[in-house]
C-alpha positions in Angstrom: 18.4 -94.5 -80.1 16.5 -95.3 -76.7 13.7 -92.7 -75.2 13.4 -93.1 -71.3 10.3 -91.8 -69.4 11.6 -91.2 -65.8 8.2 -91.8 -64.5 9.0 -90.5 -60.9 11.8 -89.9 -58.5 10.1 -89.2 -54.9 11.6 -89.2 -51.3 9.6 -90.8 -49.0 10.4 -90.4 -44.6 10.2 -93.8 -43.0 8.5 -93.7 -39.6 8.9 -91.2 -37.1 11.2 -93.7 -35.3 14.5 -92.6 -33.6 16.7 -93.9 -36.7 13.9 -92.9 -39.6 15.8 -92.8 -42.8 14.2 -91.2 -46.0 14.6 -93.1 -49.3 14.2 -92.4 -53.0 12.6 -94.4 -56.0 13.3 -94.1 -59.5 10.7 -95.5 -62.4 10.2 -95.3 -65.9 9.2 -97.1 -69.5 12.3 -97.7 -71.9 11.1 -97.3 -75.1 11.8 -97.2 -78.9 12.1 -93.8 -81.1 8.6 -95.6 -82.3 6.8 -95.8 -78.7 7.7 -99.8 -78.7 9.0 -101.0 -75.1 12.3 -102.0 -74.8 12.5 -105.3 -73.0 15.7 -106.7 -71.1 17.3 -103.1 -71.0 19.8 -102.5 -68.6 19.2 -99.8 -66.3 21.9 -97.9 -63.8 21.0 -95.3 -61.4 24.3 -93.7 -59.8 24.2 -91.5 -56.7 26.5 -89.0 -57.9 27.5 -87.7 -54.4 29.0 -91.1 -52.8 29.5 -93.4 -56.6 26.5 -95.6 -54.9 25.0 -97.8 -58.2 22.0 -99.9 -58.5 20.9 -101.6 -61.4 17.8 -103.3 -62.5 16.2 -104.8 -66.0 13.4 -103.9 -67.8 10.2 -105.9 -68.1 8.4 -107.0 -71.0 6.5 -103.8 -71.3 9.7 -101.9 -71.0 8.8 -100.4 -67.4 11.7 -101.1 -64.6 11.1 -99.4 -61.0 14.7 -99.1 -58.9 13.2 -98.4 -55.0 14.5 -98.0 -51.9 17.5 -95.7 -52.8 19.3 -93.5 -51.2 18.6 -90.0 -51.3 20.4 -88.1 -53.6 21.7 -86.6 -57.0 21.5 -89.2 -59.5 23.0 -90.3 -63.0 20.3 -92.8 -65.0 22.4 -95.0 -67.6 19.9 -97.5 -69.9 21.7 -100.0 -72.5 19.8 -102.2 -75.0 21.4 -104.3 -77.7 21.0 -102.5 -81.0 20.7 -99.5 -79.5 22.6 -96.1 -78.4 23.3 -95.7 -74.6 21.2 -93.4 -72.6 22.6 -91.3 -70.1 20.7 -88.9 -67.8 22.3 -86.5 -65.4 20.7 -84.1 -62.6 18.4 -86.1 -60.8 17.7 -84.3 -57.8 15.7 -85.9 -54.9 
């Protein structure tokens, strides 16, 4: 069993340039049903609207940071060896 802290998914506008485009970051700590940090997990954010993925690792202290993503609905999908799969839906931002 893996325990995910989505720390924060915010939109952010770029510049009030002609083209500004707004983007989204997701964060969090992949932990343990004990509170240890799960290092080297595998973590997928999916824009559920358009099937966009990006994927990223987490760190030694368990934290991983996905930025600069589209804005969206999102699906958040963590794998660790030895442990369940972790699936969030219903990210809005």
């Amino acid at each position: 069993m893996l325990v995910v802290a989505v720390v924060l998914l915010g939109a952010r506008a770029g510049p009030l340039w002609a083209q500004a485009e707004a983007g989204a970051q997701v964060s969090g700590v992949v932990t343990d049903p004990s509170g240890a940090a799960v290092p080297s997990a595998k973590i997928t954010a999916t824009q559920t609207e358009k099937g966009l993925t990006r994927m990223t690792v987490s760190g030694l202290d368990g934290f991983y940071v996905l930025p600069n993503l589209p804005v969206g609905p999102y699906g958040l999908e963590v794998q660790a060896s030895g442990f369940q799969t972790y699936l969030q839906t219903g990210i809005h931002r």
